[in-house]
C-alpha positions in Angstrom: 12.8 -26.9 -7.6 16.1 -28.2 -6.2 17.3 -31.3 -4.7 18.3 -30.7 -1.4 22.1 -30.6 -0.3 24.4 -29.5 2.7 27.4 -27.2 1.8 30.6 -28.3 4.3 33.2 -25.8 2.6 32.4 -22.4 0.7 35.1 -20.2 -1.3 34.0 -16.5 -1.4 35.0 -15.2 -5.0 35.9 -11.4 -3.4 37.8 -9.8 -1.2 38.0 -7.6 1.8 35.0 -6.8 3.7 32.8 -8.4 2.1 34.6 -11.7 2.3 35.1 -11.2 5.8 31.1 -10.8 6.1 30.2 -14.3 4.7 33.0 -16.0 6.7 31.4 -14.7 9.6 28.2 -16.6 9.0 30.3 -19.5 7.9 31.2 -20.3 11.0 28.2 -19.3 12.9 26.8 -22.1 10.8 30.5 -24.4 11.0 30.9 -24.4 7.6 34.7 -24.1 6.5 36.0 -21.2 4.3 38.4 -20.9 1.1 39.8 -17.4 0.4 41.0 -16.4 -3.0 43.9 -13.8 -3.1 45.7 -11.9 -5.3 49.2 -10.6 -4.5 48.8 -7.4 -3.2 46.2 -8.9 -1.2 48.8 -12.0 0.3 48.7 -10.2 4.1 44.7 -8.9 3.8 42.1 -9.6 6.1 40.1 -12.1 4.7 43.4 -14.3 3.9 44.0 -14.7 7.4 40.2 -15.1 8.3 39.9 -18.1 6.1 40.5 -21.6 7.0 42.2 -21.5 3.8 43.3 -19.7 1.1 44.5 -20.0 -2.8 46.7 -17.5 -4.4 45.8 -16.0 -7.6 48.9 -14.6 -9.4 48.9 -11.0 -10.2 47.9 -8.0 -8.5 45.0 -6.5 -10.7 41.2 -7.3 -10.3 42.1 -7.9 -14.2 44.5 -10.3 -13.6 43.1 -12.4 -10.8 39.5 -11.9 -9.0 37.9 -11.3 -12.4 39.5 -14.4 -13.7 36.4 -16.8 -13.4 38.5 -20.1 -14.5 41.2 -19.2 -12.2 38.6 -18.8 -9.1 36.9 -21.9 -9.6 40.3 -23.5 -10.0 41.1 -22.7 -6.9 37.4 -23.9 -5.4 38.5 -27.5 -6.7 42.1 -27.1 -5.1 40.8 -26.1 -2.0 38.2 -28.7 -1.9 35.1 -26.6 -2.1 31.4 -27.7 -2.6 30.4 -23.9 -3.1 31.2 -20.8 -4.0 29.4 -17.3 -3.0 30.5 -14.9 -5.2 30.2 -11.3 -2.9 29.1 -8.5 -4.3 31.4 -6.4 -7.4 34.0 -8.7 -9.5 31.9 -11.8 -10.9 29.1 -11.8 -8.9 26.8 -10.4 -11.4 28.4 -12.7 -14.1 26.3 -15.5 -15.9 29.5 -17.5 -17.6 31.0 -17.5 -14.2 28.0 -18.7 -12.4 27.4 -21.3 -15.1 31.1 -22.4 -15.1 31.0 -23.3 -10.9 27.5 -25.0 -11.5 29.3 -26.9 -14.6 32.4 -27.5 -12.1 30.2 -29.9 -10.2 29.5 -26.8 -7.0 26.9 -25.3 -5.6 26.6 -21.5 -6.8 25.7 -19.6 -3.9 23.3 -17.0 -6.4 20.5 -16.5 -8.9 20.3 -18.8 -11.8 22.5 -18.2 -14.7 19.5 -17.2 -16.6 18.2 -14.8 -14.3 21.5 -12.9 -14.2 22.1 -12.8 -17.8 18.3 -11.3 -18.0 18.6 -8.5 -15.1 22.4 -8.4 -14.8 22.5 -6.3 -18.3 20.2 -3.3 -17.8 19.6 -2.9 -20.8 18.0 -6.6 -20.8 16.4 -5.3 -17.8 14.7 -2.8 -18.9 12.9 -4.2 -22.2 12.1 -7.1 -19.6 10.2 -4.4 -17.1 8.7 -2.8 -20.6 11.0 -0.1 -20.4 13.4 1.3 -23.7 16.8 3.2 -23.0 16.9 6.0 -25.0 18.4 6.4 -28.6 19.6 8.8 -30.2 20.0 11.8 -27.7 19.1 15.4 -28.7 19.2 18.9 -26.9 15.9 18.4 -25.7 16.5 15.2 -23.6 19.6 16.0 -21.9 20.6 15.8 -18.9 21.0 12.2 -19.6 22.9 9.2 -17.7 25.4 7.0 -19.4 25.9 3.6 -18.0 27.4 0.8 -17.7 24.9 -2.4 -18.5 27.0 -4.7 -16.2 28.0 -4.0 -13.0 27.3 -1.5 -10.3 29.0 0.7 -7.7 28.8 3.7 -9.1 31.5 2.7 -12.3 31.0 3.2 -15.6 28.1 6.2 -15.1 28.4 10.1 -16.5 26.2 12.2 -16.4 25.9 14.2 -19.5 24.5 17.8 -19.5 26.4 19.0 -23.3 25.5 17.4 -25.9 29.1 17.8 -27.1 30.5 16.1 -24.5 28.4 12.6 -24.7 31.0 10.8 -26.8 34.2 11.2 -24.8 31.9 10.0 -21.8 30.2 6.8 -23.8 33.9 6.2 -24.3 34.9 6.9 -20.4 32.2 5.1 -19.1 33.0 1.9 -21.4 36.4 1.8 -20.7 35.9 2.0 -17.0 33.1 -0.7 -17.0 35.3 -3.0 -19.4 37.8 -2.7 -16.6 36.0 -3.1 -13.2 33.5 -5.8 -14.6 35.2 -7.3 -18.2 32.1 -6.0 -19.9 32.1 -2.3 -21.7 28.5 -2.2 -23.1 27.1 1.1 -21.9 23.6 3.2 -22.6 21.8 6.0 -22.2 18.8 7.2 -19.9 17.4 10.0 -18.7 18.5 11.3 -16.1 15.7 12.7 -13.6 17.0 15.2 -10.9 15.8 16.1 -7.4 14.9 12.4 -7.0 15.4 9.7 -4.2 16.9 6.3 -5.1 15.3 4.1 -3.5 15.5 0.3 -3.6 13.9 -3.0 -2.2 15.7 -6.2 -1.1 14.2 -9.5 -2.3 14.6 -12.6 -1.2 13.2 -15.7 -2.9 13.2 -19.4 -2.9 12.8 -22.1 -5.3 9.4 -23.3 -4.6 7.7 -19.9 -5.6 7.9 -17.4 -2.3 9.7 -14.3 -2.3 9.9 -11.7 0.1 10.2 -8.2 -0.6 12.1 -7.3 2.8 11.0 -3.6 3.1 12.7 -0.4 1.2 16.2 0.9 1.6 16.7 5.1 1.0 20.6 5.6 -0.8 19.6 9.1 -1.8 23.3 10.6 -0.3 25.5 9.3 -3.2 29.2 10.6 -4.7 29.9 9.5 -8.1 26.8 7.6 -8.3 28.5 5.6 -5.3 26.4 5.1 -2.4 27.9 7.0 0.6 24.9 6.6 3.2 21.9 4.1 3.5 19.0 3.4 5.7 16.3 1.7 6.5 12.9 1.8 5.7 13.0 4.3 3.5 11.6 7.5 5.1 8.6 9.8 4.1 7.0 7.5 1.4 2.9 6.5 1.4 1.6 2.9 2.2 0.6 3.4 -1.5 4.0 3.9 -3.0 5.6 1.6 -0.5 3.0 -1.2 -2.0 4.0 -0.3 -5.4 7.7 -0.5 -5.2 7.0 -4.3 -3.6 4.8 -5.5 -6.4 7.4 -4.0 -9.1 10.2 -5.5 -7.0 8.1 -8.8 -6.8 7.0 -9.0 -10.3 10.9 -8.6 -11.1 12.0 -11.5 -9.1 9.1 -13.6 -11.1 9.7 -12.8 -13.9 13.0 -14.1 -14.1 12.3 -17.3 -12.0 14.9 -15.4 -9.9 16.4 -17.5 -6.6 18.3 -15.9 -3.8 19.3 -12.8 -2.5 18.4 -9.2 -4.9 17.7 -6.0 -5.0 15.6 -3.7 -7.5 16.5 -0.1 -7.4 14.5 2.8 -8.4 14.2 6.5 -8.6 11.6 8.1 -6.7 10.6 11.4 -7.7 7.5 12.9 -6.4 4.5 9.5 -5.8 6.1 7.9 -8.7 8.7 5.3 -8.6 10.7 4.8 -12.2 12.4 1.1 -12.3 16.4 1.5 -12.5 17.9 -1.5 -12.6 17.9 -5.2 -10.7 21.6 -6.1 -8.7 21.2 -9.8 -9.3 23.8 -10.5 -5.8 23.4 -9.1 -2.1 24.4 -5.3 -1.7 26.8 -3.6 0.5 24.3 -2.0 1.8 22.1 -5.2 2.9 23.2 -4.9 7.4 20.5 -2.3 7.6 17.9 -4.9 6.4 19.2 -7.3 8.7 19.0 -5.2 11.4 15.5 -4.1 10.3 14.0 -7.4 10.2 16.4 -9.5 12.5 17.9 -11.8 9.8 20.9 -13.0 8.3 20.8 -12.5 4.3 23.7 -14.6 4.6 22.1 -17.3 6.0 19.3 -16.7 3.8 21.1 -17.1 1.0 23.6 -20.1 1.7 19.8 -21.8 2.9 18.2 -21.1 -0.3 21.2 -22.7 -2.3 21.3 -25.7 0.0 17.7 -26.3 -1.1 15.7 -24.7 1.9 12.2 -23.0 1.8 11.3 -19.6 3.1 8.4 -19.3 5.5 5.3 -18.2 3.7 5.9 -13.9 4.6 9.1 -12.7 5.9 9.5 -11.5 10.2 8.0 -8.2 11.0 10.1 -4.9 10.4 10.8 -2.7 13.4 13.2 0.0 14.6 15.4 1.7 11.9 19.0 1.6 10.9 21.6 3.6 9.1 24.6 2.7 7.5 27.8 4.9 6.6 30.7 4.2 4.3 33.9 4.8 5.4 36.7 6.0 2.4 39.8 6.0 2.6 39.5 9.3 0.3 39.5 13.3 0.5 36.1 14.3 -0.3 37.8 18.2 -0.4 39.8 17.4 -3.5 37.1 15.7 -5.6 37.0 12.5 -3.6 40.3 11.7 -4.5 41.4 8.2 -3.1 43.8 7.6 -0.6 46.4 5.1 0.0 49.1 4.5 2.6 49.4 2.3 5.7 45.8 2.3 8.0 47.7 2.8 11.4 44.5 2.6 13.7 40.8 2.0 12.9 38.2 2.2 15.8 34.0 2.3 15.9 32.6 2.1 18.9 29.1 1.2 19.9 28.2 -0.2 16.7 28.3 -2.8 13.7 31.5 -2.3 12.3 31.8 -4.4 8.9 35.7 -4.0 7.5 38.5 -6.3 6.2 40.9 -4.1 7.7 42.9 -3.9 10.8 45.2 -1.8 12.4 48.6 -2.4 10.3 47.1 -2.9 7.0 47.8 -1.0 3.8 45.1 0.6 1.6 46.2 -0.6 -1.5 45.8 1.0 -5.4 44.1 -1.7 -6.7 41.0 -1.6 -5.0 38.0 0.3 -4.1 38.7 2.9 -0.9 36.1 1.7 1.0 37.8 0.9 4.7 34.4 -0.3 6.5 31.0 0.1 7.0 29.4 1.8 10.1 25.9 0.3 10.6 23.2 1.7 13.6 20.3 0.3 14.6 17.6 2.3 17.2 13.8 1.9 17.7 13.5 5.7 15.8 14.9 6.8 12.4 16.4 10.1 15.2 17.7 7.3 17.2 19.4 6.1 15.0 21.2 8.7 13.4 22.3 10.3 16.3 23.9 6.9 17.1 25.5 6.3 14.2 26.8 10.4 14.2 28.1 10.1 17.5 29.9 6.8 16.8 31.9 7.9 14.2 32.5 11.5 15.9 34.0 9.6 18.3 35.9 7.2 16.0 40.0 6.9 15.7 41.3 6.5 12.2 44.4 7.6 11.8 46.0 6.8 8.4 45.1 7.9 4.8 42.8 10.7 4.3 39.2 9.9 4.9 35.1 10.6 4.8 34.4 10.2 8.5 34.5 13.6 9.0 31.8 14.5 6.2 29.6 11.5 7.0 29.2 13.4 11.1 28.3 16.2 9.1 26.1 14.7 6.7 24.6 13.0 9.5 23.5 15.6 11.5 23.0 17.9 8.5 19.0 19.4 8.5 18.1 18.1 5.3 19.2 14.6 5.7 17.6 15.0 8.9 14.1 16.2 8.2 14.3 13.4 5.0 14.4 16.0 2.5 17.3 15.1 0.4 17.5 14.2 -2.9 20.4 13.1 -5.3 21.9 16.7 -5.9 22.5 16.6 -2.0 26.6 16.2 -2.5 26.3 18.5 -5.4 24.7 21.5 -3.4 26.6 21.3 0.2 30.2 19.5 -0.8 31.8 22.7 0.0 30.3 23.3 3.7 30.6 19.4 4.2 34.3 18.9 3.6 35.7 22.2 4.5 38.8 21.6 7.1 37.8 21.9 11.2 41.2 20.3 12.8 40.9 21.4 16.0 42.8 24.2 17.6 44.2 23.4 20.2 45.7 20.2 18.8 48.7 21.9 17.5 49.6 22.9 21.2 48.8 19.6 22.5 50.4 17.5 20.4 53.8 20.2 21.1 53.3 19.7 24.7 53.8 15.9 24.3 56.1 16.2 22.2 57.8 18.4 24.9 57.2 15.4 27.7 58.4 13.0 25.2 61.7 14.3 24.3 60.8 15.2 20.6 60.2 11.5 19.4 58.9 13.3 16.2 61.5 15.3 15.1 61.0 18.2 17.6 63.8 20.9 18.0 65.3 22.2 21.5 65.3 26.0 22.0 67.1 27.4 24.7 64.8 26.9 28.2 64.9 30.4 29.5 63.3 31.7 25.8 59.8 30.1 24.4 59.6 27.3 22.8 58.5 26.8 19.2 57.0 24.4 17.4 55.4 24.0 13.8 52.9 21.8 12.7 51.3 21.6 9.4 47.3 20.4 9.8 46.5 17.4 6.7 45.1 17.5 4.2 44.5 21.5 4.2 48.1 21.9 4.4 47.5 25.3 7.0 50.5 25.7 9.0 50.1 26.1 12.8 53.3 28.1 14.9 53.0 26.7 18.8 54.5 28.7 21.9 55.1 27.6 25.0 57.4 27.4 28.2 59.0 25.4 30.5 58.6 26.4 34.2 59.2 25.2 37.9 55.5 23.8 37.6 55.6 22.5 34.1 54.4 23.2 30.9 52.9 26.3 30.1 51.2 28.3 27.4 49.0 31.0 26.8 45.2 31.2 27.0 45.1 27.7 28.4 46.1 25.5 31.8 47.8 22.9 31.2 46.8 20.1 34.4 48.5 17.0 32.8 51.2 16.2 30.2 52.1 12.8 28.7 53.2 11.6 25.9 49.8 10.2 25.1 47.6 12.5 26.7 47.6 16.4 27.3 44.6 17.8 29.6 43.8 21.3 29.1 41.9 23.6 30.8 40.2 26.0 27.8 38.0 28.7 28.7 36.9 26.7 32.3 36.1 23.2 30.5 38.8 20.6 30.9 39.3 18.9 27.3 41.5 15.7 27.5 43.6 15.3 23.6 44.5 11.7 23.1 47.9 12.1 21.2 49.5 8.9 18.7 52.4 8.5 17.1 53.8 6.0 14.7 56.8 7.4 13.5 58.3 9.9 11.4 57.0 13.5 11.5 53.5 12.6 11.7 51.2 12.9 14.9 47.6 12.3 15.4 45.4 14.4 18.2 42.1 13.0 18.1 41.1 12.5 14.8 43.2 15.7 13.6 46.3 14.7 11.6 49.4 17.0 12.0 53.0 17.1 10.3 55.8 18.4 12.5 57.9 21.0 10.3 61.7 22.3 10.6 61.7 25.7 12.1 64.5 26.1 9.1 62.3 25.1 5.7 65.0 22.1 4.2 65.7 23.2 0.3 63.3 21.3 -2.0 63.0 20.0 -5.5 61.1 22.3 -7.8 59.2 21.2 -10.8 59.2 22.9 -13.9 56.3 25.3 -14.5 53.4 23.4 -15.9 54.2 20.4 -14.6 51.3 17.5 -14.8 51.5 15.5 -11.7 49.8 12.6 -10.2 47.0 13.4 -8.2 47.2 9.6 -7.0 49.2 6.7 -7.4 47.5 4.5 -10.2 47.4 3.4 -13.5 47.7 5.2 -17.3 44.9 3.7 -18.7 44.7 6.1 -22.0 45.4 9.3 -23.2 43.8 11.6 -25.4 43.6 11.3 -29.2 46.7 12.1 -31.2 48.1 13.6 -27.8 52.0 13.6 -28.4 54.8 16.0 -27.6 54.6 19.3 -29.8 50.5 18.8 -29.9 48.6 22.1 -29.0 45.9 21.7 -26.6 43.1 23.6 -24.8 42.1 25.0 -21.4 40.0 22.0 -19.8 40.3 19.3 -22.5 41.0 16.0 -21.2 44.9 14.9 -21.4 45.6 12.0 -19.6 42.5 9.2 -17.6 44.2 7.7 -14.5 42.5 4.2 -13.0 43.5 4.4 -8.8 41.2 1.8 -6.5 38.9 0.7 -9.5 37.7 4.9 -10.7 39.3 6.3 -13.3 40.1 9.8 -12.5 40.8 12.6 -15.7 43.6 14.7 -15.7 43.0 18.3 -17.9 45.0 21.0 -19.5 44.0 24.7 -17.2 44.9 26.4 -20.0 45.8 26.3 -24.1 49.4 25.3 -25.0 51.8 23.3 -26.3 52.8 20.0 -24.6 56.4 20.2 -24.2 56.9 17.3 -23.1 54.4 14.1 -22.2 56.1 10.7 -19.6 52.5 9.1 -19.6 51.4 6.1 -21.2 49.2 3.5 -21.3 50.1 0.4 -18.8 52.5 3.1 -17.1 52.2 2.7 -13.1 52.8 6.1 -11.6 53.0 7.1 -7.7 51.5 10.1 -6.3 53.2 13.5 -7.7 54.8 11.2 -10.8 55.5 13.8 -13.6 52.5 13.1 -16.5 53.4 15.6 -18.9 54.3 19.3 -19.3 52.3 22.5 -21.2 53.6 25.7 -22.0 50.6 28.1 -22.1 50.4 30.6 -24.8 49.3 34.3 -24.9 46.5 34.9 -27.6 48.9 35.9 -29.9 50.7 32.5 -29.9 53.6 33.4 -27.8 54.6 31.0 -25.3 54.4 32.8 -21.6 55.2 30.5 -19.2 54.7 26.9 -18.5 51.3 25.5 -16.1 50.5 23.1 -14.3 47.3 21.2 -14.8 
């Protein structure tokens, strides 16, 4: 039981989007808001969202949103009476929920105890009558190392050698220790060619909880979730029925209170328990839209003292949810940074704490928004939620939407017969390049109108004109021709009917096409969705690095390097140098081939901006001679 109360003023311990979520219901229900912000985050979203806002000094999650005294410092300051903790950072953290309950505030969550029993895994497992595994052998690989706190994907390996399980119990700790303050890590199997499937609870403190249908996150990357839905397609009443009572019997269990979710892996009619995420998931809009509720609400009700209704409101329709990354899924998800110049959805829930202006910082995870669509069908809705995002603007970093249209529309997502090898098997067909091919010319054309407010070049007017573009990421170069003439613009295989510096029409094969052309300074232009850079007919001279040069796939962080790894050590083709930590992932860095390290800039602490110089190897021949220095 708890004794009723009514919150006035709520601090959100996070950041971003999801911040920018619960103020939303704030004031839907006029409760006032407190941000928390870290320095890099002083201009964000959410900051300016609030009704106020505390600084926390510092930049790192380390250094500021993981800080618990620090965040319930600020909740005093600010004049708080509660605090809802997001999801990532603290919100799965016992001490931290304790230590706003013992600050006199209401803690917008489970209890402590509950946490601290399904907020380990580990703990969560021997609670659901399950053991991780011990000592692993041949026989039982692959397995999955993880991380016991925490979730998002960080501190999880899969391990198919046997000889490679301790560098990745040591990854995987490190990288949890950083994102969540807590390296415990263990080992389970790891089943493939299954569906991870998970249910949202809800419960009260008089007893009821709801189990608010099943959510399918099957199309993960990096054991992040990527795509979600809801329900949960192509399972029996039976096993539907069975993931409830599990899900149910969890929540009891633990005297649980709030908003949770307990994930599983379906494989086949059997569901095996995974873990309980003892806070509300990114994920949780398709459940709203489902069942026509705000977990929110819900939740901030539930901590105020309210009861549920005896069975949750009916489920109808279906929805689908897509993550948008600021990240190049062609070059191993790689996360991007850099100013977000223009960031448009239309026809659907757009969840973000980003506008146009804002810069995608290091520090934090890539995710720019959330893409939600809701349609009486399951087909409805993912043609929706494709078309939305095909018709999208993001121009900026590097990002997903591209490979989230094709996933969408892709037959085995379609027909509901993915499983968690999907990325694994069609990567390569998913994120290949398509810029389109006439965007080249049209962007040139404007250009043309425009008076070359990129960096254009004048030829003389009685000869072609040239242009050259180079197409991001792929890096393809593109070589444009066209002519000025007593009509216009002209080029070849196409009619040009309209030129401005924004728009080119073109007539292609008998279809008009209309290309939307943006540009925000510099050398780089946007047609559509395609990003191009204009080039110097002349190439300017350049700055070569030494052969074998180790450079910085991303700004970020040295968090470690390999054992005993100094200048003059000898190392071998694909062995681990250097671990970089960019938007909360640490990313390794690997020799191609065996060497010496001549020389070796990294080190621990070290901030490093994209293309940074790491380190350097000089490969040897088989005979030990040194033939020529690469990169890795």
């Amino acid at each position: 039981m708890t004794n009723p109360t009514t919150i006035s003023t709520i601090l959100v311990a996070n950041r971003g989007e999801i911040a920018c979520r619960v103020f939303r219901t704030c004031r839907d229900l006029g409760i006032a808001t407190v941000a928390v912000y870290s320095d890099a985050d002083a201009d964000a979203l959410h900051v300016r969202e609030a009704d106020s806002a505390v600084r926390l000094p510092g930049a790192t999650p380390a250094d500021t949103y993981l800080r618990g005294e620090l965040v319930v410092k600020a909740a005093q300051a600010a004049g708080a009476d509660a605090v809802h903790p997001g999801y990532g950072f603290l919100s799965e953290n016992a001490d931290f929920a304790r230590a706003v309950l013992d600050a006199g505030l209401v803690w917008i969550g489970p209890p402590p105890e509950a946490i601290e029993s399904m907020a380990s895994k580990t703990r969560a497992k021997e609670l659901m009558g399950i053991a991780p595994l011990g000592k692993v052998t041949e026989a039982e690989l692959p397995v999955l190392v993880k991380a016991a706190a925490g979730g998002g994907g960080r501190g999880m390996r899969v391990v198919r050698e046997l000889g490679d399980l301790e560098a990745e119990l040591a990854a995987a700790g490190a990288e949890a220790a950083s994102a969540f303050g807590d390296g415990e890590v263990f080992v389970e199997p790891y089943l493939e060619g299954g569906r991870h499937v998970e249910v949202q609870i809800m419960a009260d403190a008089y007893d009821t909880i709801w189990a608010l249908g099943t959510r399918d996150c099957t199309l993960q990357r990096r054991h992040q979730k990527v795509i979600e839905e809801s329900p949960a397609p192509r399972l029996t009443d039976e096993l539907v029925h069975e993931l409830h009572a599990q899900a149910v019997r969890a929540a009891r269990v633990t005297g649980y209170r709030g908003a949770g979710t307990v994930e599983f892996l379906v494989a086949g009619d059997r569901a095996h328990f995974l873990e309980m995420n003892t806070r509300l998931q990114v994920e949780h809009p398709v459940t709203e839209a489902v069942f026509g509720i705000d977990l929110v609400a819900l939740q901030i009700q539930v901590a105020e003292g309210a009861r549920l209704a005896d069975e949750p409101p009916p489920a109808r329709g279906h929805a689908v949810e897509a993550r948008l990354y600021a990240e190049d899924p062609a070059a191993g998800w790689a996360p991007q940074t850099g100013t977000l110049h223009r960031l448009s959805v239309p026809g659907v829930r757009l969840d973000t704490g980003y506008v146009d202006g804002d810069t995608i910082s290091v520090h934090y995870d890539p995710m720019l928004a959330k893409a939600i669509a809701y349609a009486p069908t399951r087909a409805a809705a993912l043609r929706a939620l494709a078309g939305a995002l095909e018709r999208a603007v993001v121009h900026g970093p590097v990002t997903n939407r591209e490979l989230l249209v094709r996933s969408l529309r892709h037959p085995e997502f379609v027909e509901a017969r993915m499983d968690t090898g999907f990325y694994d098997r069609h990567l390569a067909d998913l994120a290949a390049p398509a810029p389109d091919p006439h965007a080249p010319l049209a962007a040139a054309l404007a250009d043309a109108h425009g008076r070359s407010r990129f960096g254009g070049w004048r030829n003389l007017a009685s000869q072609p004109q040239v242009k050259l573009f180079r197409s991001e990421p792929d890096g393809v170069e593109h070589e444009v021709r066209y002519r000025h003439t007593r009509e216009g613009l002209s080029a070849e295989g196409v009619r040009v009917l309209a030129v401005s510096g924004e728009l080119v029409v073109l007539e292609v094969a008998g279809v008009r096409r209309q290309f939307s052309v943006s540009c925000y300074g510099g050398d780089r232009v946007y047609v559509g969705n395609t990003a191009l850079t204009a080039l110097p007919l002349l190439p300017e001279p350049t700055t070569r690095q030494a052969p074998g040069s180790l450079l910085a796939p991303m700004p970020g962080t040295v968090v470690r390097l390999a054992d005993g790894l100094t200048e003059g050590a000898r190392v071998t083709a694909g062995q681990p140098l250097i671990w970089l930590e960019a938007m909360k992932m640490e990313h390794r860095i690997s020799s191609p081939a065996s060497g010496t390290l001549t020389a070796l800039h990294a080190a621990p602490g070290r901030q490093v901006e994209v293309g940074a110089l790491l380190a350097v190897v000089a490969v040897e021949d088989t005979a030990g001679v040194v033939q020529e220095e690469q990169p890795v």
